[in-house]
C-alpha positions in Angstrom: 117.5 90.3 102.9 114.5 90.8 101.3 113.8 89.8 97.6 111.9 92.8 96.3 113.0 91.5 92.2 109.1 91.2 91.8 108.5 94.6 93.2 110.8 96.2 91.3 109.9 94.4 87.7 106.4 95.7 88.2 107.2 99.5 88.6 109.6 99.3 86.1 106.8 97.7 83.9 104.6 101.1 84.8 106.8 103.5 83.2 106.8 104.1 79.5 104.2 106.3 77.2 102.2 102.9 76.4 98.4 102.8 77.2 98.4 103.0 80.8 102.0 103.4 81.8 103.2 106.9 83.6 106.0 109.3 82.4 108.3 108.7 85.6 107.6 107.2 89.2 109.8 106.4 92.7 108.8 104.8 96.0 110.4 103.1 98.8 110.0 100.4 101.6 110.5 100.5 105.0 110.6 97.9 107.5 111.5 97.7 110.8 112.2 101.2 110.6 115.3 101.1 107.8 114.7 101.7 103.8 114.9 98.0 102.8 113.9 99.2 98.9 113.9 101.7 96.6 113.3 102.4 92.8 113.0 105.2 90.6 112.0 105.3 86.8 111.6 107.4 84.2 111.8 111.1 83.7 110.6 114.4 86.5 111.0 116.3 82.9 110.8 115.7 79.3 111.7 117.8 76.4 109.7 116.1 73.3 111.6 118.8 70.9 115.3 118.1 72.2 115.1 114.6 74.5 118.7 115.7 75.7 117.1 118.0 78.0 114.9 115.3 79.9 115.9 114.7 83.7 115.1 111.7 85.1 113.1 110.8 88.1 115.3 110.4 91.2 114.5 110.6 94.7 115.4 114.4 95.0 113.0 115.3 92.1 111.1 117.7 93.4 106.6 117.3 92.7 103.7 119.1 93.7 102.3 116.3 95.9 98.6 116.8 95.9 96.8 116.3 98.9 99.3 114.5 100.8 100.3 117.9 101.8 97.1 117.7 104.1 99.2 116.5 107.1 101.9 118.9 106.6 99.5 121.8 107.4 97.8 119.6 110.5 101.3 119.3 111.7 101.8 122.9 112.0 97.9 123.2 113.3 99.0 120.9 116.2 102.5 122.6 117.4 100.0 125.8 117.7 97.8 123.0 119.9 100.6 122.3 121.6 101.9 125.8 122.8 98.3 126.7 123.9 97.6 129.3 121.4 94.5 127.5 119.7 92.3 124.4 120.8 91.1 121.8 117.5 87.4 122.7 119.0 87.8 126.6 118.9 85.3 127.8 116.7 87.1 128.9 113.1 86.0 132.1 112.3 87.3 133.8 115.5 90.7 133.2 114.0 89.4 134.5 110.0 87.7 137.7 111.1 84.2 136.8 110.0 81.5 134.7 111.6 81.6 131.1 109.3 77.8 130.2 109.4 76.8 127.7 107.6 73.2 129.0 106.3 71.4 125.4 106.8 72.8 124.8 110.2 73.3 128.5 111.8 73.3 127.3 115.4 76.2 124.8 114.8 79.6 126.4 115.1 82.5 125.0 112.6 85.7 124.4 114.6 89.3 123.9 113.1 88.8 119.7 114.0 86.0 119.6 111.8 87.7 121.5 109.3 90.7 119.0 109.6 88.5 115.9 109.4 86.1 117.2 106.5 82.9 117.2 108.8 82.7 121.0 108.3 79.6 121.3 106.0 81.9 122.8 103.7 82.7 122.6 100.2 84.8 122.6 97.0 82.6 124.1 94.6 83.8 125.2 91.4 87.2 126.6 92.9 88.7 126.6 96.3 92.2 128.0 95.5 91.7 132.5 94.9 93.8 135.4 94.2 95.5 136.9 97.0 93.8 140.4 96.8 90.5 138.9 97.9 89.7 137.9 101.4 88.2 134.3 101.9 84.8 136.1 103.1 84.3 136.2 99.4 83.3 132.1 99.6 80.8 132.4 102.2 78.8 135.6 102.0 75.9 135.9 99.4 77.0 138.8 97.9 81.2 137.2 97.4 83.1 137.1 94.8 83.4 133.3 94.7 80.3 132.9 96.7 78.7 130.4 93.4 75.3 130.6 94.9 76.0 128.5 98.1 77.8 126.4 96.4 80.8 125.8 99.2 78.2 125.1 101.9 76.2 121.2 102.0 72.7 120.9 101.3 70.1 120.4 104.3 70.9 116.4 105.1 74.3 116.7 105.3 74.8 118.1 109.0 77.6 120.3 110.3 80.1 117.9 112.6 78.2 114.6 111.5 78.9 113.9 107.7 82.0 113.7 106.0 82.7 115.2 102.9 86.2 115.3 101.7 86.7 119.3 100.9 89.7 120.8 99.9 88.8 124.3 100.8 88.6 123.6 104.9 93.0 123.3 104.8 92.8 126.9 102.8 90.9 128.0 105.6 93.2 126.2 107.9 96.3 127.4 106.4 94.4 131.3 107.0 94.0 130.2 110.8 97.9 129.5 110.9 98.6 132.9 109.8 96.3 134.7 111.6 97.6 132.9 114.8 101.5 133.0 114.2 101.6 136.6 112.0 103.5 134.7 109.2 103.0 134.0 106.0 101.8 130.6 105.6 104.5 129.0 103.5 107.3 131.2 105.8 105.6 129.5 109.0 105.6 126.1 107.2 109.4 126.7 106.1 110.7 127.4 109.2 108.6 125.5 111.7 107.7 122.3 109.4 109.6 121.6 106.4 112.9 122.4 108.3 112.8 120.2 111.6 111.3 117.3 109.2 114.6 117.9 106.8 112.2 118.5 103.7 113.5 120.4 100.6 110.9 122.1 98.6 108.0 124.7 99.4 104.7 126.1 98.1 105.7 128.5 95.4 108.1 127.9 92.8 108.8 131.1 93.0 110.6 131.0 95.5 112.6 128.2 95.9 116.2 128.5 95.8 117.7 127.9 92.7 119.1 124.2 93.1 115.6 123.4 94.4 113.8 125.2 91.3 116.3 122.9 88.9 114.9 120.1 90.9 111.3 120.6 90.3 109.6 117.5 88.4 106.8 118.6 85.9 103.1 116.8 86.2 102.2 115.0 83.1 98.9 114.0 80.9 97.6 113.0 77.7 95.0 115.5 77.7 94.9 118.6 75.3 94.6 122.0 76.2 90.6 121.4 74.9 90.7 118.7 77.8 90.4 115.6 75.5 92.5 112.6 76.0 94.7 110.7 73.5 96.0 107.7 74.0 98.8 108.1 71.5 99.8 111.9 72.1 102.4 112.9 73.9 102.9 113.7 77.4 101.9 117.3 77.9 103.0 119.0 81.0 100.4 120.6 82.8 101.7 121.5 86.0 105.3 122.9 87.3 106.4 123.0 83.4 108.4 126.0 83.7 111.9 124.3 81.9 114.5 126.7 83.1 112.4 129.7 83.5 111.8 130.1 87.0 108.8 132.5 87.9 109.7 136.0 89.2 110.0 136.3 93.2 106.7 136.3 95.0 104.4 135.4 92.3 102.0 132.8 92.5 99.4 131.2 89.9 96.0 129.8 91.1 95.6 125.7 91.5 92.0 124.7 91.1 92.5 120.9 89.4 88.8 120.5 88.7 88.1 124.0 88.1 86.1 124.4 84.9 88.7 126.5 83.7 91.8 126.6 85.1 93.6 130.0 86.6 97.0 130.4 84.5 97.2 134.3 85.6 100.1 134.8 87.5 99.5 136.8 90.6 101.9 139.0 93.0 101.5 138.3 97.0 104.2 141.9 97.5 100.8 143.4 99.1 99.3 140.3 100.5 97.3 140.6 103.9 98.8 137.9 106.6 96.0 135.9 107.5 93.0 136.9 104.8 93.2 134.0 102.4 96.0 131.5 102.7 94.0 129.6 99.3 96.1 130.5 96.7 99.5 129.0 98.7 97.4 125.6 98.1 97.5 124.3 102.2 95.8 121.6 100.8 97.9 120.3 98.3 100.3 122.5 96.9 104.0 121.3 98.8 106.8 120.4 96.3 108.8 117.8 97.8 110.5 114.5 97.2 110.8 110.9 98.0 113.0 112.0 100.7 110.8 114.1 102.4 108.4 111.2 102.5 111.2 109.0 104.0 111.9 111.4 107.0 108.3 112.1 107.4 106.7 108.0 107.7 110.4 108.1 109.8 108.5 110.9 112.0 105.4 109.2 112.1 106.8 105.8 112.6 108.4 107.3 116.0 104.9 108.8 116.9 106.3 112.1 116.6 109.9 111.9 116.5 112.7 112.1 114.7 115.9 110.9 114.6 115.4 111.3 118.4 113.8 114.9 118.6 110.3 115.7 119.0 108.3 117.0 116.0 105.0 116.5 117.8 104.0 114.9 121.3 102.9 111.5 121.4 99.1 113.3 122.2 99.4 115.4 118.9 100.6 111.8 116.9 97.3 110.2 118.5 94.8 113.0 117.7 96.2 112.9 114.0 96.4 109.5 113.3 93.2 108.1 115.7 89.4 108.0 114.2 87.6 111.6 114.1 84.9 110.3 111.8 83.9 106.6 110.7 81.3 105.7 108.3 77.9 104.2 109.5 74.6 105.4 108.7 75.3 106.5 105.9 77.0 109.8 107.6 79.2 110.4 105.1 80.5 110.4 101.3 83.4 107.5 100.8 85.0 108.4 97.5 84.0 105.0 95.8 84.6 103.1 99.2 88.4 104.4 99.6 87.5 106.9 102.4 85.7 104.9 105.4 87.1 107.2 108.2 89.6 110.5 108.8 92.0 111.2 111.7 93.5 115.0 110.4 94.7 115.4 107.7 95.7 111.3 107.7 93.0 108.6 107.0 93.2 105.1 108.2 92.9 101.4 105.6 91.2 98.9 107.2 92.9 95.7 105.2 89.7 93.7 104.5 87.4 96.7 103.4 87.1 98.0 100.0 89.7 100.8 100.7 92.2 98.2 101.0 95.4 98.6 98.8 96.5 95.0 99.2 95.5 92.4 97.2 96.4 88.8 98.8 97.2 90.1 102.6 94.8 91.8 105.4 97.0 95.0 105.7 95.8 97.4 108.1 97.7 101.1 106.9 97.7 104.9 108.4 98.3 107.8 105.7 96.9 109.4 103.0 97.2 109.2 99.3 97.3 112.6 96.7 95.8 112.8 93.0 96.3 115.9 91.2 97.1 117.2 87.5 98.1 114.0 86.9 100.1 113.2 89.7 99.6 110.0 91.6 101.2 109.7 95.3 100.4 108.3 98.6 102.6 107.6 102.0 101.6 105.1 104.8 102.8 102.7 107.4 101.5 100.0 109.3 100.1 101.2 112.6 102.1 99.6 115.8 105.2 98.7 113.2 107.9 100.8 112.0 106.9 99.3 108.4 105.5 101.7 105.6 105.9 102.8 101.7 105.8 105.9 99.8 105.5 106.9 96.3 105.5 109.1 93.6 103.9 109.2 90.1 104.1 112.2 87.7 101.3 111.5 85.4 98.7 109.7 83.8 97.3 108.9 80.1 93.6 108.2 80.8 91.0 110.3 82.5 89.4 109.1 85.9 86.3 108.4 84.2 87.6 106.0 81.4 86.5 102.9 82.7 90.5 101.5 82.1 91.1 103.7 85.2 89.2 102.0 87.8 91.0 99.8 90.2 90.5 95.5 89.5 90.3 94.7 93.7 88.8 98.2 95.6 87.6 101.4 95.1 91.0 103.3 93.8 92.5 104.0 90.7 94.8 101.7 89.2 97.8 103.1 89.3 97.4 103.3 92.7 96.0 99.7 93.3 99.3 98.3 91.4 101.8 100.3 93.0 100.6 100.0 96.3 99.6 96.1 96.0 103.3 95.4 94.9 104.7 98.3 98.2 102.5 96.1 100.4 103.6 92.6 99.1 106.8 93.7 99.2 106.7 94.6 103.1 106.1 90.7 103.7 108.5 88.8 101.1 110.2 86.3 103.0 
């Protein structure tokens, strides 16, 4: 049996309200297809006026997990693949109800593969997550709503198909494209034909999740004030999924726009919403609350190129298309987040173990997933291609901004809570 002691002392060492330590965390090895470690520290919830209250981190807790939710929504994109009621090079906009022209590169149609693998010519902007009254037309024409002067479209040398731009927006659009195809609600269609055959708890509203779910929800965590400056020696203040006990009234939903200059606390009803108009405000993109067992089954899934404790989620083709190159980086084609992002499958991205995405400091580890970072939250799943060994974890917070140079990562281009939790998931797949 393994000896993951040194593993488990550095996680441990993570967690704690010191200068670069996190409110609560959990991740898990597996290796030759069986969980072969585990750990889980610190608190999904804390109460600084009555500390009795805190719940601690376990592997049901319950997070928003940022954008490893991408694959989730490519899962479900692919099952449509796969029963022949869309192709990935269809062009988008037949499926939105509007003609999606990029105004720089008119000719150039934008299919639902390019919106999967961020060649799109699309972008964030200010905000990418809108109320559900308003249709997602409002992004793209001139005279929208949320059309910010172009700003979700790329500037002239950044061509439609050819350079890579990570974009949150294309998996709102892609979540609309899954409505309009099926005639559900995005997070029903994800329930019932995702979530369910993977054996994930959780959803996309906290609205709505049943009541032993909702008391399972983990709270995100930073040491920023509501004026957005960060203190070292404050508190952790919740800043997303901080409900306590209150869970929000059926069907309501409130905006989730990270980066957003100001963020959307208005809480919105969806009662009236039109199937298949703007699937943004459900968050396709990064929005799922799950757990650490959700991640087991799902690097399980993957592992088993699409299946599951012997049933098929997706066909071996659909595991191939997702986990395979789309897009690689030469030339200059493309924009690699600091050197972390050098090529995209959908909605999963691949580490080449001697480049400066690597997570692994001492060992060439070649990985398949995708990693999430959002209002504070930390989180990333992967597994070795042609093994049935992989990690996942779970982080609930963070005390520094991305920009304080304490942040950056000592070996490669992530963060450095990712770099030390991964480094020490990665070592521990090869103890001895």
């Amino acid at each position: 049996m393994e000896d993951f002691g040194k593993t488990e002392a550095i996680l441990a060492n993570m967690v704690g309200s010191a200068v670069g330590q996190v409110p609560g965390l959990g991740a898990f090895v597996i290796k030759n297809g069986q969980k072969v470690f585990s750990f889980c520290g610190g608190n999904a919830y804390l109460d600084s006026k009555n500390p009795s209250n805190n719940r601690p981190f376990t592997d049901n807790s319950l997070f928003r997990i940022a954008s490893v939710s991408k694959q989730y929504t490519v899962y479900a994109i692919m099952q449509l693949v796969e029963q022949n009621k869309l192709k990935l090079d269809d062009e988008a906009g037949q499926y939105l109800g509007f003609e999606l022209i990029h105004p720089k590169f008119p000719g150039d149609k934008i299919t639902i593969r390019m919106l999967a693998d961020h060649t799109s010519g699309l972008r964030d902007g200010i905000i990418y997550c809108i109320p559900p009254e308003y249709s997602l037309k409002e992004f793209f024409q001139p005279d929208g709503r949320f059309y910010e002067d172009g700003g979700h479209f790329s500037s002239a040398n950044e061509p439609v198909g050819q350079y890579f731009c990570y974009c949150n927006l294309n998996y709102g659009l892609l979540g609309t494209v899954i409505e309009a195809v099926t005639n559900q609600r995005f997070d029903k269609y994800m329930a019932e034909h995702v979530l369910k055959p993977l054996g994930i708890d959780g959803g996309y509203l906290p609205a709505n999740l049943p009541p032993k779910e909702f008391s399972r929800l983990g709270t995100l965590y930073q040491k920023q004030d509501e004026q957005g400056n960060w203190n070292d020696n404050m508190p952790w203040r919740g800043v997303m999924d901080c409900y306590t006990n209150q869970q929000p009234p059926h069907d309501t939903v409130t905006m989730q726009n990270p980066y957003a200059l100001k963020d959307d606390s208005a809480q919105y009803t969806i009662e009236n919403y039109r199937i298949g108009s703007n699937a943004t405000f459900f968050a396709p993109q990064g929005g799922l609350r799950m757990s650490l067992k959700g991640l087991e089954n799902t690097l399980l899934m993957l592992m088993g190129k699409g299946k599951l404790n012997n049933k098929v989620f997706l066909s071996e083709k659909s595991f191939n298309e997702i986990t395979n190159r789309q897009w690689w980086y030469h030339n200059n084609n493309g924009d690699t987040g600091d050197g972390t992002l050098l090529s995209y499958g959908l909605g999963l991205y691949q580490i080449d173990g001697e480049s400066s995405s690597r997570v692994c400091r001492d060992k060439c580890i070649d990985l398949v997933g995708h990693t999430g970072q959002a209002f504070g939250l930390y989180a990333g799943l992967f597994f070795v291609p042609g093994t049935r060994n992989g990690f996942g974890y779970i982080i609930n917070g963070i005390g520094m901004s991305e920009e304080d140079n304490r942040s950056a990562g000592r070996f490669s281009g992530n963060f450095v809570w990712e770099e030390t939790i991964m480094n020490a998931l990665c070592a521990g797949l090869y103890y001895k």
